[in-house]
C-alpha positions in Angstrom: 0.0 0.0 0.0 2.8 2.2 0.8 4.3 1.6 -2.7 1.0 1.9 -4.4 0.8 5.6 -2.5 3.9 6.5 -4.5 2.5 6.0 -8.0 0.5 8.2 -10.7 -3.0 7.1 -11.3 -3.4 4.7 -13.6 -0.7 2.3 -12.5 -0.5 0.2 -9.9 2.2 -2.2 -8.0 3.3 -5.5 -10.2 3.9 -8.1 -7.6 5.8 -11.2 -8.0 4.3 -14.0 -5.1 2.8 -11.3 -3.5 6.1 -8.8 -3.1 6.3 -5.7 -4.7 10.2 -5.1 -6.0 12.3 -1.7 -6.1 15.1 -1.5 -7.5 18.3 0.6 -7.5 20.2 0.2 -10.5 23.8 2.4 -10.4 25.4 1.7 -14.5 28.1 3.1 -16.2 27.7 4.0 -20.4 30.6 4.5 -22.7 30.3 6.5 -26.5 26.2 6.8 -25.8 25.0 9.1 -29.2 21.9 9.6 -31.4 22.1 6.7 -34.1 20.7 7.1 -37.9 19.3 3.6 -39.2 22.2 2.1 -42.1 24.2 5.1 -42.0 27.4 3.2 -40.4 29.9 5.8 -41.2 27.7 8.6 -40.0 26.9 6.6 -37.0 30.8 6.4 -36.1 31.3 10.0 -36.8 28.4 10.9 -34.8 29.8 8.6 -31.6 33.2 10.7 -32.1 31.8 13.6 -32.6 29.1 14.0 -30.0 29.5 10.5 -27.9 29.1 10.8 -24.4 29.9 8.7 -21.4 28.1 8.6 -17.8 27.6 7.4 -14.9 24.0 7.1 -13.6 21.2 5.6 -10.9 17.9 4.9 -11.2 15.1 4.2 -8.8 12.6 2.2 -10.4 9.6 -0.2 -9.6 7.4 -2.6 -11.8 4.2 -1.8 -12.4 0.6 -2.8 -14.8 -2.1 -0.5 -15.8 -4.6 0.0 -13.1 -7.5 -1.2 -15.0 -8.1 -4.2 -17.9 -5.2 -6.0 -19.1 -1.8 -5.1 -20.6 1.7 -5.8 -20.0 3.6 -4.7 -17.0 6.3 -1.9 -17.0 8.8 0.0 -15.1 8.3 3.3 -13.3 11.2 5.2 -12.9 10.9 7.5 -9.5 13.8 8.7 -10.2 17.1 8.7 -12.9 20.6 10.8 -11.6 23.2 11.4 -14.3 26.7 12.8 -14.3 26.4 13.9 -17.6 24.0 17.1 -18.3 23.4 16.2 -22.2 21.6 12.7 -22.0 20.1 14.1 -18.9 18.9 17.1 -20.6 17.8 15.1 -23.5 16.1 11.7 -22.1 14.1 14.4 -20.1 12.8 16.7 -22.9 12.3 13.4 -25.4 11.1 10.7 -22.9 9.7 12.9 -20.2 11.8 10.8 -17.4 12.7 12.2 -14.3 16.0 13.1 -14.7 18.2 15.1 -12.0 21.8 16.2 -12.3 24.3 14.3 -10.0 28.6 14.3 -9.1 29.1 10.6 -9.6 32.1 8.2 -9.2 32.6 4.9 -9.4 35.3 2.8 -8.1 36.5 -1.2 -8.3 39.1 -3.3 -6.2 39.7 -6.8 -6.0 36.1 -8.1 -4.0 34.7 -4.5 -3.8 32.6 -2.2 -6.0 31.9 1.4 -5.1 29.6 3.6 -6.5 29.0 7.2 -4.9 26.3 10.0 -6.0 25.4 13.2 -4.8 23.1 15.3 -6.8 24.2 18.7 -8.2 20.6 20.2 -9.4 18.2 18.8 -6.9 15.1 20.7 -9.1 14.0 19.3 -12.6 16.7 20.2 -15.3 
């Protein structure tokens, strides 16, 4: 119920036995650019040119359409990027919540680290 409290109308909690799910996902993306169907050449240039890599977490939870059938989904509650440009652009082309964020990310032998603190706490 708690979960369900969280969520726009229209969608409510996808369970698995009973248990709702959230998840924080923290990923890394290398050479991430806008891609033009069987233009390969462009598509290189374009990743050169304008490619950007990130660092970013999401907050997300799976979800089905309140009423009638229809396949579940994810609901993002919340996406933090290090990089302003896909942040900037997911959020004007996607409408996801995207907020700003100083990330790093760090690996040694048994250990992962991932650290974020956001820089823009208000929609971009």
């Amino acid at each position: 119920a708690a979960l369900q409290s969280l969520l726009p109308a229209g969608l409510k909690v996808d369970t698995f036995e009973g248990r709702a799910f959230v998840g924080v996902i923290a990923l890394s993306e290398e050479g991430i650019a806008p891609v033009l169907p069987t233009l390969t050449r462009v598509n290189c240039l374009l990743r050169r040119l304008v490619g950007v890599s990130h660092h970013a977490v999401n907050v997300r939870t799976y979800v089905r359409p309140a009423t009638g059938g229809g396949s579940s989904g994810i609901f993002f509650f919340t996406l933090d990027c290090s990089s302003l440009l896909p942040a900037v652009g997911a959020r004007a082309l996607f409408n996801l919540p995207y907020r700003l964020a100083s990330m790093r990310r760090e690996q040694s032998p048994g250990a992962h680290h991932f650290t974020s603190t956001r820089t823009v706490h208000a929609a971009l």
